[in-house]
C-alpha positions as CSV (number, residue, x, y, z in Angstrom):
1,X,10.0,23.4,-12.7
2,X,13.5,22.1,-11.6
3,X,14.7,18.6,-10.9
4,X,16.2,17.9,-7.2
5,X,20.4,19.1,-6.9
6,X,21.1,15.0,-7.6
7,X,24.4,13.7,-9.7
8,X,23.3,11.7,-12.1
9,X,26.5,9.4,-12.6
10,X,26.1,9.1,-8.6
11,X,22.3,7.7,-8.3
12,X,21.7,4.9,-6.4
13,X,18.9,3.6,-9.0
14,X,18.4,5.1,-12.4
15,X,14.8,4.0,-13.8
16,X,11.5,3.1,-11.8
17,X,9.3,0.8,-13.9
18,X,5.7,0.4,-12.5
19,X,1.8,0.0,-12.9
20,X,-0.8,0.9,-11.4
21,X,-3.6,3.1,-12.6
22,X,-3.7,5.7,-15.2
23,X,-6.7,7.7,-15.4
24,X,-8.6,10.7,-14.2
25,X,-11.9,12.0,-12.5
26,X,-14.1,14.6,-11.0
27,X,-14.2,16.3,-7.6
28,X,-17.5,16.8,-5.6
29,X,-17.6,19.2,-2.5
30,X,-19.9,18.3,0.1
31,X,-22.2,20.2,2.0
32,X,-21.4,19.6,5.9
33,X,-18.3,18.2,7.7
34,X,-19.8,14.7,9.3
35,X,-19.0,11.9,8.0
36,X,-21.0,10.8,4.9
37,X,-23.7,8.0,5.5
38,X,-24.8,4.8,4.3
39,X,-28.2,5.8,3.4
40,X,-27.9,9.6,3.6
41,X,-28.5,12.0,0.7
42,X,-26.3,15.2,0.5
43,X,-26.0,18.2,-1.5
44,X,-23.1,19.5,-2.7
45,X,-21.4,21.0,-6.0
46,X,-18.6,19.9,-9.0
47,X,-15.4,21.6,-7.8
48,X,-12.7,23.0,-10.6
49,X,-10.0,20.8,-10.2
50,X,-7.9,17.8,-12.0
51,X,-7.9,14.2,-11.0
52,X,-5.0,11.5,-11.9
53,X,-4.9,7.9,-10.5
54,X,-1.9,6.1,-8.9
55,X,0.6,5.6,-11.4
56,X,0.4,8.7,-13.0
57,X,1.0,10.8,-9.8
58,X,4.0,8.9,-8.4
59,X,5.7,8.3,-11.9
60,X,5.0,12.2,-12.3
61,X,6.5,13.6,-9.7
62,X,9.4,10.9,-9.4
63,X,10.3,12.0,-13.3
64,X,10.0,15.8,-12.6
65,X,11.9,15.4,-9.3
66,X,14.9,13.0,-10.8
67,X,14.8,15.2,-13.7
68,X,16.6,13.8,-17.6
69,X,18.8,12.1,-16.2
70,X,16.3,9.6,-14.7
71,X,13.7,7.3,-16.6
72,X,10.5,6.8,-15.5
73,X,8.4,4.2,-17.4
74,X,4.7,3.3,-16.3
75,X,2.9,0.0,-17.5
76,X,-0.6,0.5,-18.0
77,X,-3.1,1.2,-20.0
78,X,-5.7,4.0,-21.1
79,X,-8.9,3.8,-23.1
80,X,-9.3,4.6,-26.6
81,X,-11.1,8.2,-26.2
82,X,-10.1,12.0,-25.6
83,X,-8.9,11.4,-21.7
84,X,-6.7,8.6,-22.5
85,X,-5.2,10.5,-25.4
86,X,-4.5,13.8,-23.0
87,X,-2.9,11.8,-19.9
88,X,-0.7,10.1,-22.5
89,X,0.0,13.9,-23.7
90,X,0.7,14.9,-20.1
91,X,2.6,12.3,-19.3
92,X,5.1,13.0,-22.2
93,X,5.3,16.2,-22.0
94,X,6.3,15.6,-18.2
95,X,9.2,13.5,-19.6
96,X,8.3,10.0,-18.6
97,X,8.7,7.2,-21.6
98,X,5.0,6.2,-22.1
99,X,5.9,3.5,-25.1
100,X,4.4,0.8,-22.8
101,X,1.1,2.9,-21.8
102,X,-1.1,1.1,-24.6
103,X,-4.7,1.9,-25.7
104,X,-7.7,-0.7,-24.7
105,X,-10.1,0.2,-27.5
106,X,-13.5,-1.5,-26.2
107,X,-12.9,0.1,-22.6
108,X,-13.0,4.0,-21.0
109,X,-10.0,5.2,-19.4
110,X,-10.1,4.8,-15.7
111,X,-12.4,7.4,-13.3
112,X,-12.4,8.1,-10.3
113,X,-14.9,10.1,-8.7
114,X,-13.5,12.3,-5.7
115,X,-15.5,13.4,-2.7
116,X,-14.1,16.5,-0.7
117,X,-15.5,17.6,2.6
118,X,-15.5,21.2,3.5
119,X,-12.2,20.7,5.4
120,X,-10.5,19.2,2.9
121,X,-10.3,15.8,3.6
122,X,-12.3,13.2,1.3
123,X,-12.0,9.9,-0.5
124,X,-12.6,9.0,-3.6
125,X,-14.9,5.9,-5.7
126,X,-13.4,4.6,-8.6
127,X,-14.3,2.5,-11.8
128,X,-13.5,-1.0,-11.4
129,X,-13.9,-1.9,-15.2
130,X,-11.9,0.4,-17.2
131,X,-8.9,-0.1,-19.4
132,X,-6.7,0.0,-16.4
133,X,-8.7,-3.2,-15.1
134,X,-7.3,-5.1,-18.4
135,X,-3.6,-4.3,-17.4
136,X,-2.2,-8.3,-16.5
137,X,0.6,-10.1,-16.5
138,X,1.4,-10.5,-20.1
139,X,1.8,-7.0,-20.5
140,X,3.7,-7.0,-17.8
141,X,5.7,-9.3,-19.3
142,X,6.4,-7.4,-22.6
143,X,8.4,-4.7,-20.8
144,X,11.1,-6.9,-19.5
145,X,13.4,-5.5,-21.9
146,X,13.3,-2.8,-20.4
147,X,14.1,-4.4,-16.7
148,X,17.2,-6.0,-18.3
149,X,18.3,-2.4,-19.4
150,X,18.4,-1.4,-16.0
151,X,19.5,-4.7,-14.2
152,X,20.5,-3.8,-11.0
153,X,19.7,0.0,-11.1
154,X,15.9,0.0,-11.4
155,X,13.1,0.3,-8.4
156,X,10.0,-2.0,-9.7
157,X,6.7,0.1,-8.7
158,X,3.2,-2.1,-7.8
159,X,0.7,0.4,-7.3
160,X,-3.3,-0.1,-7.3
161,X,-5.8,0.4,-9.3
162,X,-4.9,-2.5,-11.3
163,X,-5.3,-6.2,-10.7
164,X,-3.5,-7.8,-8.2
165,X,-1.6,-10.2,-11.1
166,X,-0.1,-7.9,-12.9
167,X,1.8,-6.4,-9.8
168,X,3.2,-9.3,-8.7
169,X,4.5,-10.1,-12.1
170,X,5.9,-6.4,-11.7
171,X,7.9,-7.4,-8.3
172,X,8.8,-11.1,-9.7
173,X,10.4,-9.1,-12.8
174,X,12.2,-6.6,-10.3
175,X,13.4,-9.1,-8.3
176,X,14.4,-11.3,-11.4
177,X,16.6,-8.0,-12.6
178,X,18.0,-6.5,-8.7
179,X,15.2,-4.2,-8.4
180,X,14.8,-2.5,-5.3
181,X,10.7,-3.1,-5.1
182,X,8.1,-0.2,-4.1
183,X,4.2,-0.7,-3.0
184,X,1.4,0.1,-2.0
185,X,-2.0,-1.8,-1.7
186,X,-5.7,-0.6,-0.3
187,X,-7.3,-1.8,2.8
188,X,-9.3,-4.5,0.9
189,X,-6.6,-5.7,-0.9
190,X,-4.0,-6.3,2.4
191,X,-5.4,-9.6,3.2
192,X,-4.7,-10.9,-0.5
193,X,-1.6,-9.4,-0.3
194,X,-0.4,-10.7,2.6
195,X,-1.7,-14.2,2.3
196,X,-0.8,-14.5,-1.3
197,X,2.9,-13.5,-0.3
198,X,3.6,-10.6,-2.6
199,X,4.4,-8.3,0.9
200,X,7.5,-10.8,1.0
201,X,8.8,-9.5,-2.4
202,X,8.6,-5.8,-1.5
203,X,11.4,-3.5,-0.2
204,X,9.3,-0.3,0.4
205,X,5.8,-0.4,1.7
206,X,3.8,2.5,1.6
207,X,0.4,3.0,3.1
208,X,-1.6,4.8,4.9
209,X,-2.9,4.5,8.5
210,X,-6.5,2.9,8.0
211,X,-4.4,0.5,5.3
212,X,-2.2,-0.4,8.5
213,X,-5.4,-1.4,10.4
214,X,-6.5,-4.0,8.0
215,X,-2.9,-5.4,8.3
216,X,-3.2,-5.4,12.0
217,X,-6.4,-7.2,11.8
218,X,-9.1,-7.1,13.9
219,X,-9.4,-4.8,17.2
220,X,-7.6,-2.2,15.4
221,X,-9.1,1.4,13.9
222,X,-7.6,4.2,11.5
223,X,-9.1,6.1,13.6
224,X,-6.9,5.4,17.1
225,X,-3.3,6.2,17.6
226,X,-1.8,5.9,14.3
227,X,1.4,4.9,16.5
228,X,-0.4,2.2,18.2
229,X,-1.7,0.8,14.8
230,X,1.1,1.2,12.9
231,X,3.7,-0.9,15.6
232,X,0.8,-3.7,15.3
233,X,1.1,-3.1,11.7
234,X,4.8,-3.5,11.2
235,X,5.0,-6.5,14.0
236,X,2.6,-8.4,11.3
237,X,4.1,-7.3,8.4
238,X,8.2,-8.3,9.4
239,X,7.0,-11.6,9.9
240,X,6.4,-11.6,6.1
241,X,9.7,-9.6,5.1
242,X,12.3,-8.8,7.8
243,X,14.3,-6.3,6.4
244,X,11.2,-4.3,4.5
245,X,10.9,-0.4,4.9
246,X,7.3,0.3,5.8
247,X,6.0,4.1,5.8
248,X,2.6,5.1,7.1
249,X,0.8,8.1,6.5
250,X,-1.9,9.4,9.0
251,X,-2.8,13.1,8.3
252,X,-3.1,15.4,10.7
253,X,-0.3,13.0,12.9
254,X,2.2,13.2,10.0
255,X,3.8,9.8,9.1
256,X,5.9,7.3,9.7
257,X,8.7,5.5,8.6
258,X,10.2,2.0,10.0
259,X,13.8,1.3,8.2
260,X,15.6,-2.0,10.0
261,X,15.5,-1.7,14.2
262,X,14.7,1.9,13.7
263,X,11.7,4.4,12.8
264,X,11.2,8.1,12.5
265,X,8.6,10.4,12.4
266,X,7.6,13.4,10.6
267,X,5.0,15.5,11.8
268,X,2.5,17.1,9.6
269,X,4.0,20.0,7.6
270,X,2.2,23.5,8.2
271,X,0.7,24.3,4.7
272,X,-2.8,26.0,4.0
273,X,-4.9,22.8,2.7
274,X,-6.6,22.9,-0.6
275,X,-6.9,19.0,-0.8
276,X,-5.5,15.8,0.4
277,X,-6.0,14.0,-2.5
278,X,-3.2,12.0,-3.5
279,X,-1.3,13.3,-0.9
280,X,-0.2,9.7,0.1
281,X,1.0,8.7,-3.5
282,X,3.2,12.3,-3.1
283,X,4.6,10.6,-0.2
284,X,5.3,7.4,-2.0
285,X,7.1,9.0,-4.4
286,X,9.0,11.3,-2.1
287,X,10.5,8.5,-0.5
288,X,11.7,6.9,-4.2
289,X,13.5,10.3,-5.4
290,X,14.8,10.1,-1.9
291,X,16.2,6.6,-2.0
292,X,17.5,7.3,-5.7
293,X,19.3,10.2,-4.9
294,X,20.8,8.4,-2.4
295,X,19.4,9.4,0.4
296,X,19.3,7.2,3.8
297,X,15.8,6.4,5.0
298,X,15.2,8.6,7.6
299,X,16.5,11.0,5.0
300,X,14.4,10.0,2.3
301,X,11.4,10.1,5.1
302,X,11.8,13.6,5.1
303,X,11.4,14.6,1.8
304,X,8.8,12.5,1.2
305,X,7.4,14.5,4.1
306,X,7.7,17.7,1.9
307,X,6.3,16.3,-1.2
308,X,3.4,15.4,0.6
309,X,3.3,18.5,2.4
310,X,3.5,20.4,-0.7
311,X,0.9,18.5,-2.5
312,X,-1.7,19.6,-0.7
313,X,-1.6,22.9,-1.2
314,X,-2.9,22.8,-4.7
315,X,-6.7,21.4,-5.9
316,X,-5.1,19.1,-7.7
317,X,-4.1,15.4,-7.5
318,X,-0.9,16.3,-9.1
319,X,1.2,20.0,-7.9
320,X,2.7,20.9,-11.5
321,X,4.1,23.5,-9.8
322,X,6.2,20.9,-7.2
323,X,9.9,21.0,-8.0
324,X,13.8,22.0,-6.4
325,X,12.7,25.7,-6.0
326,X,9.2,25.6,-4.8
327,X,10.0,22.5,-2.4
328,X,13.0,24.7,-1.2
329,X,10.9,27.7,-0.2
330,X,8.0,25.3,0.8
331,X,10.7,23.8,3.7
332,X,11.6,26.9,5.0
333,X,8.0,27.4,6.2
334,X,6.4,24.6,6.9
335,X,7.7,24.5,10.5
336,X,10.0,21.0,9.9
337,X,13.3,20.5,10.1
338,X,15.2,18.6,7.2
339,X,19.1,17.6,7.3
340,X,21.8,18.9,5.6
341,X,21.5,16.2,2.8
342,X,18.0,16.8,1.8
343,X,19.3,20.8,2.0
344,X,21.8,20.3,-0.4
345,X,19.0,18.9,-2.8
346,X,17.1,21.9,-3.3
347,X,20.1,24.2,-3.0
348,X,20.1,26.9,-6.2
């Protein structure tokens, strides 16, 4: 796997620090397309493929994609059994610095437990008391060090899958140290988010369409227009931060990105589907290599596009085959166009 075509003396930000979850899980295929019900029983079958939660996937592919030159350190922790002690091995080996990825004896590592419908598409449950649940502020805390190494160079990552505390202490250290600050919250965490006024302390929002709906509040569906949701979406959300970058993700529609007075869109890259899973963190972290390289935000928008479009074309949460050459040959048939900037990237 190569790192992105990027200069290192010339990056725009040189570490992301984050949390977020760190864990893993199981996928389940499900007999029939419709929608799964609240009462229904369905058969199905355990599919051969490798989950990862939140922070692992974005800090994976930002660190593969940025390449040595780049440090990519998650916050978080992992239980004290056999999963916890291969993610920590994974993550490693994939070059990120894991010394702040510490080991919560009493707890298991995080699960989730991934649902996939014949089509691809799915969602996932996971564990709400696991190690990752005991990530807070103090440990948080412990890593500002490493936010004072990179004091004006660094993007601060709040992901979920951990408590709601310990990211804002995340974004209060990033903007402490000149952090550009990244995001990303569920639907049933937007409310606290909004009304707690973390969504003022971001820089990049990303979400996906039915996590623009609960912005919007009520009257408003993930399952209308994704451009009529996400305008409602970005009215509510400027009101909280003026000058915040907001991208939305809504499948088979492509995504979205609002930067200042303007936004572009990205349609849906053509790519043979193996799973969707995680395919919005891909995106997420598309749009941080982006924006470290350099890379204006319609710019950045576009890769991101091509992560995400890459990701799904393996089982698995994380595409260990992503990287300069496979994202390269990847944009040269997925029927979008890129500019020259994001060319010269993934040139040889």
């Amino acid at each position: 796997m190569q790192a992105l075509r990027v200069d290192v003396e010339r990056l725009r930000y040189r570490a992301m620090i984050g949390t977020g979850g760190i864990g893993s899980g199981a996928f389940f295929l499900l007999s029939g397309d419709h929608t799964l019900g609240r009462e229904e029983s369905r058969g199905g079958r355990f599919l051969d493929r490798r989950d990862y939660c939140k922070l692992h996937i974005i800090s994976h592919y930002v660190q593969t994609l940025m390449g040595p030159g780049f440090e990519a350190i998650p916050l978080g922790k992992v239980g004290d059994d056999e999963v916890g002690a291969r993610l920590l091995v994974e993550m490693g080996d994939a070059g990120m610095n894991v010394g702040h990825v510490t080991h919560s004896p009493a707890d298991q590592t995080l699960y989730s437990f991934c649902f996939v419908y014949p089509d691809g598409s799915g969602g996932n449950l996971t564990t709400a008391d696991s190690a990752s649940s005991k990530v807070d502020a103090a440990l948080v805390r412990e890593a500002e060090p490493e936010f004072a190494r990179f004091a004006g160079r660094g993007i601060a990552l709040a992901a979920p899958e951990v408590g709601l505390d310990a990211r804002d202490e995340v974004l209060d250290l990033g903007m402490q140290h000149g952090f550009f600050r990244a995001a990303s919250f569920t639907s049933e965490e937007m409310a606290s988010a909004v009304e707690s006024g973390m969504l003022g302390k971001v820089d990049l929002l990303g979400i996906n369409v039915d996590e623009a709906a609960a912005v919007a509040g009520s009257g408003f569906s993930g399952d209308e227009d994704a451009v009529r949701v996400g305008e409602a979406a970005v009215e509510r959300l400027r009101r909280e931060s003026p000058e915040m970058m907001i991208t939305i993700t809504a499948g088979e529609q492509g995504s979205w990105c609002w930067a200042e007075s303007s936004c572009s869109h990205m349609p849906r890259c053509a790519a043979r589907v193996e799973s969707t899973a995680g395919a919005g963190d891909a995106h997420l972290a598309g749009m941080i290599v982006g924006l470290a390289a350099g890379l204006a935000a319609r710019e950045a928008h576009e890769l991101a596009a091509l992560v995400a479009g890459l990701s799904v074309t393996s089982p698995h949460t994380i595409n260990k085959e992503m990287g300069r050459d496979s994202l390269r040959e990847f944009s040269q048939g997925c029927g979008v166009r890129i500019s020259d900037s994001v060319r010269s990237l993934l040139e040889e």
